[in-house]
C-alpha positions in Angstrom: 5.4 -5.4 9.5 8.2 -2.9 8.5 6.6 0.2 7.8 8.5 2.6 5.5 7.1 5.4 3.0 7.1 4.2 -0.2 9.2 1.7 -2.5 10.1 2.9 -5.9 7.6 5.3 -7.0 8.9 6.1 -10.5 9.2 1.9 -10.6 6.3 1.0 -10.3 5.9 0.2 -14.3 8.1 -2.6 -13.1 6.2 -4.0 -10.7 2.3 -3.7 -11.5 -0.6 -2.1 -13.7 -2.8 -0.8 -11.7 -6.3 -2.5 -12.8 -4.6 -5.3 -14.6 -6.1 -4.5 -17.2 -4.1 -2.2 -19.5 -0.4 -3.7 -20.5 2.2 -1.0 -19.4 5.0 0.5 -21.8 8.5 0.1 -20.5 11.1 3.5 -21.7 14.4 2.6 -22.0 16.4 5.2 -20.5 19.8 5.2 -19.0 18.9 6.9 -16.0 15.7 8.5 -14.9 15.5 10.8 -11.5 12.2 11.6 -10.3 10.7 11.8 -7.0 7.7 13.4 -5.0 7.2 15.1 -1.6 3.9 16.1 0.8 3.4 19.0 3.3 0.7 18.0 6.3 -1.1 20.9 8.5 -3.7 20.1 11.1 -4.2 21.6 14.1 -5.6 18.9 16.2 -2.8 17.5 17.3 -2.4 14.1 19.6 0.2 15.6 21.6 0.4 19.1 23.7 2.7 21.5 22.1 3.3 19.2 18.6 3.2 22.0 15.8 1.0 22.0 13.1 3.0 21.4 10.2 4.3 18.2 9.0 6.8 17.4 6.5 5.1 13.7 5.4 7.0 11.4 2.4 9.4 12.6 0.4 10.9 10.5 -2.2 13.8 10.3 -4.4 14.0 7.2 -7.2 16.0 6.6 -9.3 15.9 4.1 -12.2 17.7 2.2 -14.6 16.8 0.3 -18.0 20.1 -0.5 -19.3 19.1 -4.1 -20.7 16.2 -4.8 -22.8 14.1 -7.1 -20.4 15.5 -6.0 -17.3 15.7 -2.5 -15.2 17.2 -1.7 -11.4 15.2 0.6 -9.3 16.7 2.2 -6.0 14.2 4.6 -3.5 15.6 7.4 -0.9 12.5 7.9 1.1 12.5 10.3 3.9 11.3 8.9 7.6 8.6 11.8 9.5 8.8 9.7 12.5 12.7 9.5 12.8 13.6 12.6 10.5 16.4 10.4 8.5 16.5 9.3 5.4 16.7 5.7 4.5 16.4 3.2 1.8 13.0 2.5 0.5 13.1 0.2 -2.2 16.1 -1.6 -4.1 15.0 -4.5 -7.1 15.7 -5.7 -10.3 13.1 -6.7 -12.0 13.1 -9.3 -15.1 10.8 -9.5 -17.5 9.7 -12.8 -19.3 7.2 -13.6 -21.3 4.1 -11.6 -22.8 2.8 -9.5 -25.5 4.8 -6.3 -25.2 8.1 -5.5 -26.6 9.5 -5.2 -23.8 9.5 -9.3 -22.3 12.2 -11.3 -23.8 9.4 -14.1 -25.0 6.2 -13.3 -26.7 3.1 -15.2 -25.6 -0.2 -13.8 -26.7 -2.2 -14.2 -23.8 -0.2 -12.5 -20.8 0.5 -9.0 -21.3 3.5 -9.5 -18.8 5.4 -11.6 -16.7 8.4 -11.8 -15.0 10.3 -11.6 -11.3 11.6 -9.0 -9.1 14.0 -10.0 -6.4 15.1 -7.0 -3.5 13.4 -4.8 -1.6 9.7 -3.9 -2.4 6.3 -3.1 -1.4 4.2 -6.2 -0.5 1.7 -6.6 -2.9 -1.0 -7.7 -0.2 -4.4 -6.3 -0.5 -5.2 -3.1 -3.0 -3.8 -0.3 -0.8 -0.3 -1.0 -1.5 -0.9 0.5 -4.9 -1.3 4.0 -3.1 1.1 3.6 -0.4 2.4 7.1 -1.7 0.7 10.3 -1.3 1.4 11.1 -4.3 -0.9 8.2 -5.3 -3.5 8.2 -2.8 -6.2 10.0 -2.9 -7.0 10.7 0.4 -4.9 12.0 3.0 -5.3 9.5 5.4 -4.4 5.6 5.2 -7.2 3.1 6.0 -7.4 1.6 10.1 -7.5 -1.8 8.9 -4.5 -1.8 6.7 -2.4 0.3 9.2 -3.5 -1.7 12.2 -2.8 -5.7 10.1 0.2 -5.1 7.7 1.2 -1.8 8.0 2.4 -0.6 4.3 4.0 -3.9 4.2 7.7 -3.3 2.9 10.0 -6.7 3.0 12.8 -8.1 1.1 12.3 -11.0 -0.9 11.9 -12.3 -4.7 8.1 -12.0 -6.2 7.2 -13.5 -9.3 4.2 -12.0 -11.6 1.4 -12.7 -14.3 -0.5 -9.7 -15.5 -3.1 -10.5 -18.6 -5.9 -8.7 -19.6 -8.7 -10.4 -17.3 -6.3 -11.5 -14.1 -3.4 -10.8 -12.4 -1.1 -13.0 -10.2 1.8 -12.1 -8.0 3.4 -14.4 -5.3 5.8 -13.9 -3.0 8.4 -15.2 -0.6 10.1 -12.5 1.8 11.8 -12.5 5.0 8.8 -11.6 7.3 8.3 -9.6 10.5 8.5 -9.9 14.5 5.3 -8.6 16.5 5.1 -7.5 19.4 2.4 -6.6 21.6 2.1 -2.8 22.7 1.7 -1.6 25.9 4.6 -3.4 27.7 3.2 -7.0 26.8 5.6 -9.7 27.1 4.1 -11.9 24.2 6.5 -11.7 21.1 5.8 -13.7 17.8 9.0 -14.1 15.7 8.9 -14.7 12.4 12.0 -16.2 9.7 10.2 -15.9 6.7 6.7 -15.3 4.7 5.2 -16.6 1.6 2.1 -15.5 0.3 0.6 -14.6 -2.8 -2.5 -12.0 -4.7 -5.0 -12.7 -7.4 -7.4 -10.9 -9.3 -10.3 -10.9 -12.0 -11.8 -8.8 -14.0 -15.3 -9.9 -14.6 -16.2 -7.2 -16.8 -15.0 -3.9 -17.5 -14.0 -1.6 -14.9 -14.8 -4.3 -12.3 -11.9 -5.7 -10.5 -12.3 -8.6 -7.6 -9.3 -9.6 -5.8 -7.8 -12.1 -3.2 -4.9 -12.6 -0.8 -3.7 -14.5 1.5 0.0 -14.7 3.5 1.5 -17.3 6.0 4.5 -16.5 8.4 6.8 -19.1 8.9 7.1 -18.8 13.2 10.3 -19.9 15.4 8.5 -21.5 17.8 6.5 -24.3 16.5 3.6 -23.2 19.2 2.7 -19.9 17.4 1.2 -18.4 14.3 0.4 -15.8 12.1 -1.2 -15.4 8.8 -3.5 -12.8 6.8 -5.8 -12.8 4.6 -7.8 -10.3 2.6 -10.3 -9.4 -0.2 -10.8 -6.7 -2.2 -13.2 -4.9 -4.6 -12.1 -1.9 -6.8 -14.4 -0.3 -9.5 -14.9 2.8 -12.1 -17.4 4.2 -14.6 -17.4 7.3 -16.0 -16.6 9.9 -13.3 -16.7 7.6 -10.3 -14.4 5.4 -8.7 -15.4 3.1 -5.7 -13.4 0.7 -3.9 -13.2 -1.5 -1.1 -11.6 -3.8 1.5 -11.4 -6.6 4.3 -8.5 -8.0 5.7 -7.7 -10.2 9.1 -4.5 -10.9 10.8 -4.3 -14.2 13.3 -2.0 -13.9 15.5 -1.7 -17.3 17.9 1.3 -16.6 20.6 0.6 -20.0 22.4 -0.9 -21.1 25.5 -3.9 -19.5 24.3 -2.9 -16.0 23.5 -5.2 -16.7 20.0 -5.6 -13.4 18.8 -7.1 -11.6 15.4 -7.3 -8.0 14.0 -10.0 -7.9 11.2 -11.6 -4.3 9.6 -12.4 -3.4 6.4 -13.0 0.3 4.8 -15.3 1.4 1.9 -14.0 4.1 0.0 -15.7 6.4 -3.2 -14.5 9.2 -5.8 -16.1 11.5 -7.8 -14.0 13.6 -10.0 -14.5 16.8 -12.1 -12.9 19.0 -14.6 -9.8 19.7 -12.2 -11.4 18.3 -8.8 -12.3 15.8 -7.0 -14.9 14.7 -4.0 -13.9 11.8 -1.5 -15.4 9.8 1.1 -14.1 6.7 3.0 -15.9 4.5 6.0 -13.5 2.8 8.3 -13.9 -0.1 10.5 -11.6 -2.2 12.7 -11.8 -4.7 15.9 -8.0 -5.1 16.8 -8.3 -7.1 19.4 -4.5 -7.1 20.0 -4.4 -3.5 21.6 -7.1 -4.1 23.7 -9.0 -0.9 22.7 -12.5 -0.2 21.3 -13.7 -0.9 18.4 -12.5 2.0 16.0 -14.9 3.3 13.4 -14.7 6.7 11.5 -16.3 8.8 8.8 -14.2 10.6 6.3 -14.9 12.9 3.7 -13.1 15.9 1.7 -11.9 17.1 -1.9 -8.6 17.8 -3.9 -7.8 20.4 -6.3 -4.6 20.9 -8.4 -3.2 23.9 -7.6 -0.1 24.1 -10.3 0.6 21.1 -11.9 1.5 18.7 -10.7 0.9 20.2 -7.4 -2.4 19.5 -6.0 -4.0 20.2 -2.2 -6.3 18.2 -0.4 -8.4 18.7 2.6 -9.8 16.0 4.8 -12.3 15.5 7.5 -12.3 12.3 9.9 -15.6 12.1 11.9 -15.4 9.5 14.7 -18.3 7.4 14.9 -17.5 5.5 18.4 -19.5 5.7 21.4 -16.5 6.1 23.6 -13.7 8.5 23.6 -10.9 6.4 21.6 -10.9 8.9 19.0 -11.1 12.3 17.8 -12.8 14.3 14.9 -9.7 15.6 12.8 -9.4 18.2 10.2 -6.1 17.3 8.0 -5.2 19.5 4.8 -1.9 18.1 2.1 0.0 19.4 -0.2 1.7 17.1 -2.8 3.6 17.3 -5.7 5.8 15.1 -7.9 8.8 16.0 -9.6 
């Protein structure tokens, strides 16, 4: 998958409500700026002589409502591995029919509909909602989801349903290449993807979601496809959520390959605070490594609004050496 930092932060109104349960109010504005940025520090780092501080996403979007049912959205996101800037996100997005003012048809019993054609975050799985640090409440990004999409980023057209007990999304992108690391010779090529997302809420606060993608391949011999399911829940003070998801990778003559994990992940916030604590999991058996399995835990605290620092502990819980206990501290704020 193409990995990038985020896609449209300040548009995300356009493309989702976060439970699927609450409609979401569109502004109209001629033109709206905002952005975000984050500051890493750790000092256990992978490589000898790496310094300790990071600079991590930064983020400038920029949006436009100028019609009635339709808005443009363009993201400048910042690149830590490659130190350029690049573009992140680039979509118009039309909305169709629903219950808000802001769909150009009115029907009752979807809060919104509507289609978004550019570039855009995959809406695979539930982590793409927090692809940002400015959304995610950890520091860290889950094994599984790095190791079998990868903050999946493609461009494409989606199409959307959001009502008060489900939510649909499908989509049909360009797709990705793989290859495998370590000077492997196998490549999977990919001209296109389709997939698709849907959820229920069963009762309130509750959220139980699907999805599933298929890569169309250039050689008839191989495959790919993912598939995922996901959990997400709040009451009062708490927040718990969780996730599986499995990549199949078949590169013919028997190269049949698949990356599954899955991460459980709960919150407990307090007057300006918060407690967090995440289990990882994941058998990729496409690096050829150990199973990888840590323990993470930390809190956030907002410093000056809406500034907020967060400190994070990852215990590994192997019984070989593939990874390392790491102590990772964040500073994030959104402008």
């Amino acid at each position: 998958m193409r990995k990038i930092i985020r896609s449209g932060w300040a548009c995300a109104f356009l493309l989702l409500a976060a439970s699927g349960a609450t409609a979401v109010e569109v502004r109209y504005t001629p033109l709206e700026i905002t952005g975000f940025m984050d500051v890493l520090f750790s000092t256990d780092n992978p490589a000898p002589g790496e310094r300790n501080f990071h600079l991590g996403q930064a983020e400038l979007d920029i949006a436009a409502c100028l019609a009635s049912h339709s808005c443009t959205c363009v993201a400048v996101a910042y690149d830590p591995e490659t130190g350029t800037f690049g573009l992140g996100t680039a979509t118009v997005t039309f909305l169709l029919a629903g219950s808000g003012s802001d769909c150009r048809h009115h029907y009752k019993k979807w809060e919104r509909s509507g289609v978004t054609v550019g570039m855009f975050d995959v809406p695979f799985g539930i982590d793409w909602l927090t692809y940002a640090s400015v959304d995610r409440r950890t520091i860290t990004a889950p094994v599984a989801v790095a190791a079998t999409h990868d903050s999946w980023n493609d461009v494409g057209a989606m199409a959307f349903i959001e009502a008060r007990k489900y939510t649909l999304r499908a989509w049909l992108v360009n797709g990705a290449d793989v290859e495998l690391p370590d000077g492997d010779p196998l490549v999977l090529a990919t001209d296109g993807a389709v997939g698709a997302r849907a959820s229920v809420l069963p009762v309130e606060g509750v959220e139980l979601g699907a999805s599933a993608a298929t890569f169309n391949t250039t050689d008839d011999a191989q495959s790919m496809s993912l598939v995922g399911f996901d959990v997400q829940a709040t009451r009062g003070p708490w927040g718990l959520k969780g996730e599986y998801v499995a990549r199949r990778l078949d590169f013919g003559g028997g190269a049949d390959l698949t990356d599954d994990g899955w991460y459980a992940q709960a919150t407990r916030d307090f007057d300006r605070w918060y407690l967090f604590g995440r289990w990882d999991k994941l058998d990729a058996e496409t690096t050829g490594t150990a199973d990888l399995e840590y323990l993470g835990f930390g809190f956030g605290v907002g410093v000056a609004s809406p500034a907020e620092l967060r400190v994070e502990y990852r215990s590994w819980q192997g019984d070989t050496d593939a990874g390392d206990d790491t102590w990772l501290a964040q500073l994030v704020t959104a402008f």
